[in-house]
C-alpha positions as CSV (number, residue, x, y, z in Angstrom):
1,X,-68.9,40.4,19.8
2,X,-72.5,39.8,20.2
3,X,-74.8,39.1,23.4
4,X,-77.5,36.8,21.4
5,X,-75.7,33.4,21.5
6,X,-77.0,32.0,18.2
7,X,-75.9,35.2,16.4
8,X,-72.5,35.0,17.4
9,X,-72.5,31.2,17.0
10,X,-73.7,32.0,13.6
11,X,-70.8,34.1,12.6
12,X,-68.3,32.4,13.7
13,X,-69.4,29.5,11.3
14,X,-69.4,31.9,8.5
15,X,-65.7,33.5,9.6
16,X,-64.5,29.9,10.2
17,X,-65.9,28.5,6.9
18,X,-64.5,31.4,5.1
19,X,-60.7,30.5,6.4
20,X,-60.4,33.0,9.6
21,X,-59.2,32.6,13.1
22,X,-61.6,34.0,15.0
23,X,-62.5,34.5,19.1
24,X,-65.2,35.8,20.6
25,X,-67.3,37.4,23.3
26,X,-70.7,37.7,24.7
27,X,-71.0,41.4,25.5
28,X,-68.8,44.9,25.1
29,X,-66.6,44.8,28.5
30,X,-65.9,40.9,27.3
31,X,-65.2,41.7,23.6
32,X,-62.8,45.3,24.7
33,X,-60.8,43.2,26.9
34,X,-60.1,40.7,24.2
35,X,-59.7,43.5,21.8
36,X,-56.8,45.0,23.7
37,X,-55.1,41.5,23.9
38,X,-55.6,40.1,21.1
39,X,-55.3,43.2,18.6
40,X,-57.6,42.0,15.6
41,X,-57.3,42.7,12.1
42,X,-61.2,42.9,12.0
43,X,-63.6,43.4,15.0
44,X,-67.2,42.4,13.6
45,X,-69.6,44.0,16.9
46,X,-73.2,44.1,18.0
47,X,-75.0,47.9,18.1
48,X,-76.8,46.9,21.4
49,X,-75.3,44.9,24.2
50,X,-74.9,45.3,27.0
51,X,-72.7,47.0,29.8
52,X,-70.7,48.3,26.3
53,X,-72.6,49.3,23.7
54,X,-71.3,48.5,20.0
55,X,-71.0,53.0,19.7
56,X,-68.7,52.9,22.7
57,X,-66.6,50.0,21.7
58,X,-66.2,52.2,18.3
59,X,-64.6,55.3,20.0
60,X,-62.3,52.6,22.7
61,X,-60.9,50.9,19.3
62,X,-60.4,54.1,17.8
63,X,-59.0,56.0,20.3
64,X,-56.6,52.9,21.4
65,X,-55.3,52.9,17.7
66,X,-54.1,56.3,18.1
67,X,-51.3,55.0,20.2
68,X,-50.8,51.7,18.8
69,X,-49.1,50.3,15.4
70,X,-52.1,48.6,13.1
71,X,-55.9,49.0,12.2
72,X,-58.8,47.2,13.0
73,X,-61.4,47.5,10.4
74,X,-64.8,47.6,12.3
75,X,-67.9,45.8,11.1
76,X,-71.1,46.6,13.1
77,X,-74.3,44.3,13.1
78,X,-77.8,45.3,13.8
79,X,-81.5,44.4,13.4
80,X,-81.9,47.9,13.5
81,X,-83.0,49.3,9.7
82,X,-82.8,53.1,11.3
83,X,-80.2,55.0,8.8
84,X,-79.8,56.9,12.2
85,X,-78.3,54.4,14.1
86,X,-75.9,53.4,11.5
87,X,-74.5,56.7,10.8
88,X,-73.8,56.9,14.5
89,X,-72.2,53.8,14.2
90,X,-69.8,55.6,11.6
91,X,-69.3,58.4,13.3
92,X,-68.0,56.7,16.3
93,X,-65.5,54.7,14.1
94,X,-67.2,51.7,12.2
95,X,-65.7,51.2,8.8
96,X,-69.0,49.2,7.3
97,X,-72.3,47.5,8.7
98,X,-74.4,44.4,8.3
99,X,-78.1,43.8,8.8
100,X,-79.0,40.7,11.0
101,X,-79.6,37.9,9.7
102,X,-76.0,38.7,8.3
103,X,-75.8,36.8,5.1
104,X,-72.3,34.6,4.5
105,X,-72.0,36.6,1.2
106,X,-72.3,39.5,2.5
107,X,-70.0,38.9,5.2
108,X,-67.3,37.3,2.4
109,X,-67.6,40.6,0.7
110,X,-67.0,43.1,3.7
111,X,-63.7,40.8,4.6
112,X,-62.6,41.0,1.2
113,X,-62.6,44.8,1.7
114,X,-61.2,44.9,5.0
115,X,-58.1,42.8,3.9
116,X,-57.5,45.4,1.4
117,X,-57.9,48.0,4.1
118,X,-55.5,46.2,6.9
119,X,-53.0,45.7,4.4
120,X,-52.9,49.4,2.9
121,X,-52.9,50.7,6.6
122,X,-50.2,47.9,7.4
123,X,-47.6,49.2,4.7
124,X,-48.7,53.0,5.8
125,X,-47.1,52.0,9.0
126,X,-44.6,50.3,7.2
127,X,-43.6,53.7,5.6
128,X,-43.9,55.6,8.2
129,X,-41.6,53.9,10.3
130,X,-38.9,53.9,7.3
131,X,-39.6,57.6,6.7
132,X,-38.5,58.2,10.6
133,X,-35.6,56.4,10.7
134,X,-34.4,58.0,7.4
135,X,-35.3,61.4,9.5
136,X,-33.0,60.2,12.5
137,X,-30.2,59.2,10.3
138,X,-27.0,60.1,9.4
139,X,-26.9,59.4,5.8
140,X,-22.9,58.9,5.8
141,X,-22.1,57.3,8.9
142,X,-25.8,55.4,9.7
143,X,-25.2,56.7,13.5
144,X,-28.1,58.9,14.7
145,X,-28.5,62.4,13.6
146,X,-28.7,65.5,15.8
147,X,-32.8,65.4,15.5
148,X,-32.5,61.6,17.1
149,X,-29.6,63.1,19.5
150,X,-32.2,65.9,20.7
151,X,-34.7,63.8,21.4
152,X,-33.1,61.0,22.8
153,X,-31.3,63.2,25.4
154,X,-34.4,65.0,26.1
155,X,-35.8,61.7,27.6
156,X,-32.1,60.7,29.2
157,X,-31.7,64.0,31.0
158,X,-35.8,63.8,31.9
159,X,-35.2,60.3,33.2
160,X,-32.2,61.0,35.4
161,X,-33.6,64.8,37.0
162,X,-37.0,62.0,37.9
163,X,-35.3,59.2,39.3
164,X,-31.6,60.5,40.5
165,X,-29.5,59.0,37.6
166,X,-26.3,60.3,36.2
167,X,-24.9,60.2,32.7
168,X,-21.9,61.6,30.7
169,X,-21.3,63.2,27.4
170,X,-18.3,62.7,25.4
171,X,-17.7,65.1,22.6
172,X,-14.9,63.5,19.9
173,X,-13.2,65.0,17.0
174,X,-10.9,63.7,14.6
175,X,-7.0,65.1,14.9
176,X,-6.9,67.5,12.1
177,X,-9.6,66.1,9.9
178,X,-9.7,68.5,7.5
179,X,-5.6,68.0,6.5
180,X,-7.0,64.7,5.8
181,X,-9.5,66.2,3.6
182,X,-7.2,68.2,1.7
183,X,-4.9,65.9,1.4
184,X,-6.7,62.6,0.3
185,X,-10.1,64.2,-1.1
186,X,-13.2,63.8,0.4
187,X,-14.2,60.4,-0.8
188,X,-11.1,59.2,1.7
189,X,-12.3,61.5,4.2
190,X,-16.1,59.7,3.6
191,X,-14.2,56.3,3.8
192,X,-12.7,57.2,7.4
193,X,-15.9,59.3,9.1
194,X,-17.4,55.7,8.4
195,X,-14.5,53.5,9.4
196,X,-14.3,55.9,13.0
197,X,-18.3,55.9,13.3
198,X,-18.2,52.0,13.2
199,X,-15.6,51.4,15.6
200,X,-17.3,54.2,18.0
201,X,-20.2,51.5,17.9
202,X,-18.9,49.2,18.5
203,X,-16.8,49.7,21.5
204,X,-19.9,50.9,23.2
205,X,-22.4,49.0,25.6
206,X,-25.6,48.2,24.3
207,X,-27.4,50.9,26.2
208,X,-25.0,53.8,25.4
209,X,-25.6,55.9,22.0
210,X,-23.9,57.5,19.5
211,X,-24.3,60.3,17.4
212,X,-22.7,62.6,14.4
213,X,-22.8,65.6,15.9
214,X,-21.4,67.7,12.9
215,X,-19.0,67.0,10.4
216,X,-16.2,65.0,11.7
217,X,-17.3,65.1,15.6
218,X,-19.4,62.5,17.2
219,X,-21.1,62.5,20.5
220,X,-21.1,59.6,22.9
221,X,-24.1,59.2,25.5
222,X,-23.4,57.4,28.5
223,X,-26.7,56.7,30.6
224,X,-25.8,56.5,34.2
225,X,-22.0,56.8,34.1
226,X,-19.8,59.3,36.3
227,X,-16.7,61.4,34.9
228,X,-14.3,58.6,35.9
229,X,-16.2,55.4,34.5
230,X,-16.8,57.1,31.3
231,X,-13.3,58.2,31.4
232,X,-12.1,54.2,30.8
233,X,-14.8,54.1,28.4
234,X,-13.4,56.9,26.4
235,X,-9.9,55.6,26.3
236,X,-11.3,52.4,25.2
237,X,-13.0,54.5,22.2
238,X,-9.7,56.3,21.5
239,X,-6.9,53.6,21.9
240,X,-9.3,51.6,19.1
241,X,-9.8,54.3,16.5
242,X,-5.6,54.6,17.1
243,X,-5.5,51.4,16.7
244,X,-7.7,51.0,13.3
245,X,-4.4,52.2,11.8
246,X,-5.8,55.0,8.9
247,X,-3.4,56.4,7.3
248,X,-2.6,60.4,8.0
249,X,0.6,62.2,8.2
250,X,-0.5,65.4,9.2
251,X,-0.7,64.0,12.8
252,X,2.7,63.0,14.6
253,X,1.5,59.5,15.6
254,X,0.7,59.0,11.5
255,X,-2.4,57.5,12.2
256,X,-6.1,58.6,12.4
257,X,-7.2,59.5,15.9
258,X,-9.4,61.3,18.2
259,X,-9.7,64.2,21.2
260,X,-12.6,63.3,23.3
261,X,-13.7,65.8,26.1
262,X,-16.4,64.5,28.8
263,X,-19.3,66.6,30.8
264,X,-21.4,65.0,33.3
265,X,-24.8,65.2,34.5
266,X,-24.6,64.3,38.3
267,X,-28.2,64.2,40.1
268,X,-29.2,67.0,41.9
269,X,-27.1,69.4,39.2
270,X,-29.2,72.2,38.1
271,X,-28.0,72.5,34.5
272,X,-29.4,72.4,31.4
273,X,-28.4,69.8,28.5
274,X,-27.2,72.9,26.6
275,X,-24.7,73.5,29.2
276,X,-23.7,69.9,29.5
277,X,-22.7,69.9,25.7
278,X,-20.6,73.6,25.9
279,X,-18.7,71.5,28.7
280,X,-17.9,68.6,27.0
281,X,-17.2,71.1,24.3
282,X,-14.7,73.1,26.2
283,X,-13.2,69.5,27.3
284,X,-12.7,68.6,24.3
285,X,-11.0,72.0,23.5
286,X,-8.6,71.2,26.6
287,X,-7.8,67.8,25.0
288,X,-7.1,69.1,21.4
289,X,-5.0,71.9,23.4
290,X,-2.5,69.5,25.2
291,X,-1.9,67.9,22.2
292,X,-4.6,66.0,20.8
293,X,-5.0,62.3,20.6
294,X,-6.1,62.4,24.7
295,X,-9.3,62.3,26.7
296,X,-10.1,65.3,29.0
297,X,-13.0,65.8,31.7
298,X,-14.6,69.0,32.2
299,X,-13.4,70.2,35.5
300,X,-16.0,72.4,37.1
301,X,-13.8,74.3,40.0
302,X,-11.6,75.0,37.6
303,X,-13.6,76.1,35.6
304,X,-14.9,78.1,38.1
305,X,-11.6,79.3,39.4
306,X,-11.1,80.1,35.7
């Protein structure tokens, strides 16, 4: 980004001839538009120009990377030989400077650095997003953790009290889990929490989620679903874990299977999430109490009544 046309002419010859894509602009607005589109690996940028100077295009970049993946490494020119000017230059965000008349080598030398640079911040980023997903993760199972449920049903219920949407919560526990446990050991038990977790998935639309809630319970989150519509999708859930066919005599249908109890958000409810999950809690309590291996809604009048 430079305003003097034969400067910015000149530097793109050196860039090209050094093996760089490159695109440019003739003053600061110009150059932060393209910024934002184009998302550089290096932004080489003028001190003075106009309607944008090079200090205020510094801070933009910076502040923009805040809340965007990558780094641009910033290069500021100048004819300017005040030490003043280019510490300013730093403090608003530059990562190195050149002198006009910017000499190719000296140019080849700062992109050599700012490779280095891009790449270390790229597999920072890289990390970073690893180390999160390891944080949201349920090492045994690969379904979400309760950090990832917390969050994610902080922005659900958030979403649905804005705009008027409903959504469900199914609570499901294995039938006697730990008499599997005891029974088989716990590297069986590990073998069938992942079995039950996978088929969960994958009975589920794209946009629900679901979760290990604890142990051998899992929660279902059904974005924009009423008691009855989850209801089907529940018993979709249950008849397919029954159907998987695991092993376990401690249960009369001699098979793994599940108790699922369902709360729902409707809009205009004045609950809190907490509440939502005690419901489906106490659902679920109702299903495992009528003999297990059944789906049961959380019934609010008689609840009430109760």
């Amino acid at each position: 980004m430079d305003d003097e046309p034969l400067a910015r002419l000149a530097l793109q010859a050196a860039v090209e001839r050094l093996g760089h894509e490159w695109t440019a602009a003739d003053d600061g607005e110009a150059g932060w538009r393209r910024f934002v589109e184009d998302e550089p690996d290096v932004l080489i940028t003028d001190l003075l120009m106009p309607r944008l100077d090079g200090l205020e295009l510094c801070r933009r970049v910076r502040t923009h990377a805040a809340t965007h993946q990558g780094y641009t490494y910033v290069i500021l020119t100048t004819v300017l030989g005040d030490r003043e000017d280019v510490a300013r230059g730093m403090e608003a965000g530059a990562d190195d400077y050149l002198v006009k008349p910017v000499e190719p080598f000296d140019l080849q030398m700062r992109l050599v650095a700012a490779r280095r640079v891009t790449d270390l911040h790229r597999e920072l980023a890289r990390f970073r997003t690893e180390l999160s997903t390891l944080a949201h993760t349920d090492p045994l199972t690969r379904l979400g953790n309760r950090l990832a449920l917390e969050e994610d049903l902080k922005a659900l219920d958030a979403r649905g009290r804005r705009y008027g949407r409903g959504y469900c919560l199914a609570m499901c526990d294995i039938d006697r889990f730990k008499a599997y446990n005891d029974s088989l050991g716990h590297h069986a038990g590990d073998e069938a929490l992942r079995a039950v977790a996978d088929n969960i998935k994958r009975e589920l639309r794209a946009g629900d989620g679901v979760y290990r809630y604890g142990g051998e319970e899992f929660l279902i989150v059904l974005p924009e679903q009423t008691l009855e519509t989850a209801r089907i999708a529940a018993e979709r859930v249950r008849s397919s874990v029954e159907r998987l066919g695991i092993p376990h005599a401690a249960v009369p249908e001699g098979v793994v299977t599940l108790s699922v109890g369902i709360s729902a958000y409707r809009p205009g409810d004045g609950g809190t999430i907490r509440e939502l999950l005690e419901q489906a809690d106490a659902a679920l309590y109702r299903a495992k109490a009528a003999g297990r291996n059944r789906v049961a809604l959380y019934d609010q009048a008689e609840a009430a009544a109760g």
